[in-house]
N, C-alpha and C positions, 0 to 999 in steps of 0.2 A: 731634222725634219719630222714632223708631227704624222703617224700615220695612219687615215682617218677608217674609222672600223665599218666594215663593210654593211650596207643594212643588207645584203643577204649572201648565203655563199653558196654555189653549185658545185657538185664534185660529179666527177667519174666515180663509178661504182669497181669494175673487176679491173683489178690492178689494182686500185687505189685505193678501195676499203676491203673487196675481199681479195684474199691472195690469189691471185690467178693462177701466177708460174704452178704453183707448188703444185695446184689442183690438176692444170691440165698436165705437167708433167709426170704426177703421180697415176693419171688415166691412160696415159701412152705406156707408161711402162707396165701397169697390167693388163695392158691389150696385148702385148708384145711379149709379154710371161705367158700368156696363155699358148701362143705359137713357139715355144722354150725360145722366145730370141733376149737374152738376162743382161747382156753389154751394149745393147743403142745408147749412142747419145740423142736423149731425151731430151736435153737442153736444146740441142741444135736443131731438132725436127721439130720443138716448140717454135723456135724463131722461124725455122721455114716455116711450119702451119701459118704462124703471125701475119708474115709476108703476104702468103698467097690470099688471105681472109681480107688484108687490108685492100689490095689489089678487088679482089672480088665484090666486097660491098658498097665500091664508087659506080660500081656499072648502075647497076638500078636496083631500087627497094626486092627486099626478098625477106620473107619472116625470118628472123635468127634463127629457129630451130632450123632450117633449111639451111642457112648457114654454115653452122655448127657441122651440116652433116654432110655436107659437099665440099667443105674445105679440108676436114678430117681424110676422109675418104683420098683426097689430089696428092695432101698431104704424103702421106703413106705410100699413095702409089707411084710417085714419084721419087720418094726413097728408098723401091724396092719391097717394101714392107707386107706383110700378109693384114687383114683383116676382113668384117663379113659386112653385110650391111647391116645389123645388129647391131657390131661395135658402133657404128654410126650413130645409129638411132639412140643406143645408152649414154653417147657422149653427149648429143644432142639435152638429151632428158635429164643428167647429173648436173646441169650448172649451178640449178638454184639451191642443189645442196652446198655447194662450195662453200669452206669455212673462210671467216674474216682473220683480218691480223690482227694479234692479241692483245693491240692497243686503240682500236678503233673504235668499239662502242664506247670507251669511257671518252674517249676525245671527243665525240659526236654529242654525247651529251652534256658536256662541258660548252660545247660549242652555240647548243640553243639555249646555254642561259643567255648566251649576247647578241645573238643573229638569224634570221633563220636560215634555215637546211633544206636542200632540195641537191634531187639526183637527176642527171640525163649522161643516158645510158643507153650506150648499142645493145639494146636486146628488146626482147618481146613482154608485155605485159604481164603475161605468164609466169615468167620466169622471175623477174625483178620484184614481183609479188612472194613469191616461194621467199627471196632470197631477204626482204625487208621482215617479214614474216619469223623468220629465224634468228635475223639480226636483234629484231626487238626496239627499232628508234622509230618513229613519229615524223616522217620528213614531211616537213612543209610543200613541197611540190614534187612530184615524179614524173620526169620527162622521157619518153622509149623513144626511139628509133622506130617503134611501131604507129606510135600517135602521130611522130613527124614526120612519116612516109620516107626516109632520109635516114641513114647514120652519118655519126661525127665522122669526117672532118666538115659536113656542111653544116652552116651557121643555122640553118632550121632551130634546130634542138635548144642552142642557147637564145635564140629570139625567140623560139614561146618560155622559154622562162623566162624572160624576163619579160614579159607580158603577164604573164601566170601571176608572177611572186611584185607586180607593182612597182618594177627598178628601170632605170636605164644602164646605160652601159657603165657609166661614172661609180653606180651604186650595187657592184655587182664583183666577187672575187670568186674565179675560177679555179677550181681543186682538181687536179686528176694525172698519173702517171704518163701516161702516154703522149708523150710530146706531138708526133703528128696530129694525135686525134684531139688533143685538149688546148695545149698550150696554143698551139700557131694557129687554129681557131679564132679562139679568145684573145689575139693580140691583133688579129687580122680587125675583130669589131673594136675594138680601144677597150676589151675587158683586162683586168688584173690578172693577172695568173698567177697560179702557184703549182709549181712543177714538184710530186712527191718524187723523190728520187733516191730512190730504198737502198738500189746496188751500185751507185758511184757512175751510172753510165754517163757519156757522156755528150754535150748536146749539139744539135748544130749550129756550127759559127756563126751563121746568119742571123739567128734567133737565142733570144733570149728570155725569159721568163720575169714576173714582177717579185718574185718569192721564190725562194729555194728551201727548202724542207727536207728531212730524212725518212719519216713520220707524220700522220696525223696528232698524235700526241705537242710536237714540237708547232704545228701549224697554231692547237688550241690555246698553247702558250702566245704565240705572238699574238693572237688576234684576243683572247684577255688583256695583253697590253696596250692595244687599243680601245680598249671598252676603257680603263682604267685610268686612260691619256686624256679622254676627252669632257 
């Protein structure tokens, strides 16, 4: 089967191009050092945070930074945990510094010799500005959760790109970790998906993805072999 190269592709940003885990886990555990607590697991109160943030932002639009600082905040105090609203507000404020994975700007640009590149992405203008800004790539379109009054998992985000970036759904491959937020999405419109799946987890049965990856690296791979096929 011939497989036709995408004319544009959309990615998720945190998770997918910059490391998320790492950052928010790295920010919980020196919140939690400054109160001497040195043994949380920090893995687990990430997944809870996840939980209650994904829960939280189907109710109704709310800027991310407010986000960020009311699900930290639930987080925590549902785990028993000390912190101030300070912690909040820095957590809130450190996203757009979060560093990328150490294969992804070369992938990215590998990527716009053959298609172009755009981002939609649960955050604010703000912040995905900071974070493109440090990355250092050129994306063809930037879609927030603040333009589309909405975060993923509603279809807003990827119907104005593909308005934005001139595709329909046929002409159009979806990039991003987070299965609820990207994949079932973009399979819900007849988009492509490409599920990055960094840590082996695993998905639901129901659902299935058009592409499996480890890496952006491995994605820029297949999608040269498409430029190269046709």
């Amino acid at each position: 089967m011939t497989l036709l190269l995408p004319k544009a592709i959309t990615f998720d940003c945190y998770g997918t191009i910059i490391d998320w885990d790492r950052a928010v886990q790295h920010y919980f555990e020196n919140v939690l050092a400054q109160y001497d607590i040195n043994n949380a697991d920090v893995v687990a109160l990430q997944k809870h945070w996840e939980n209650i943030q994904f829960t939280y932002i189907q109710d109704h639009y709310r800027p991310y930074k407010e986000v960020l600082k009311h699900t930290m905040a639930m987080a925590f105090r549902e785990y028993g945990y000390p912190f101030s609203t300070d912690d909040c507000i820095a957590f809130s404020e450190s996203m757009g510094n979060w560093a990328p994975f150490p294969e992804a700007k070369e992938a990215l640009l590998e990527l716009k010799k053959f298609t172009k590149i755009a981002l939609i992405t649960n955050t604010d203008d703000a912040i995905i500005d900071k974070t493109v800004k440090h990355l250092g790539i050129d994306f063809d379109e930037i879609i927030t959760a603040e333009q589309a009054g909405v975060y993923k998992a509603n279809h807003r985000g990827f119907e104005m790109a593909m308005e934005r970036l001139g595709v329909d759904c046929s002409e159009l491959l979806h990039v991003g970790f987070g299965f609820k937020y990207d994949v079932v999405p973009a399979n819900e419109l007849g988009i492509k998906s490409c599920w990055v799946n960094r840590y082996g987890e695993v998905r639901p049965a129901n659902v299935k993805e058009t592409f499996l990856v480890g890496d952006i690296a491995t994605l820029a791979l297949l999608v040269k072999g498409m430029a190269y096929s046709t």
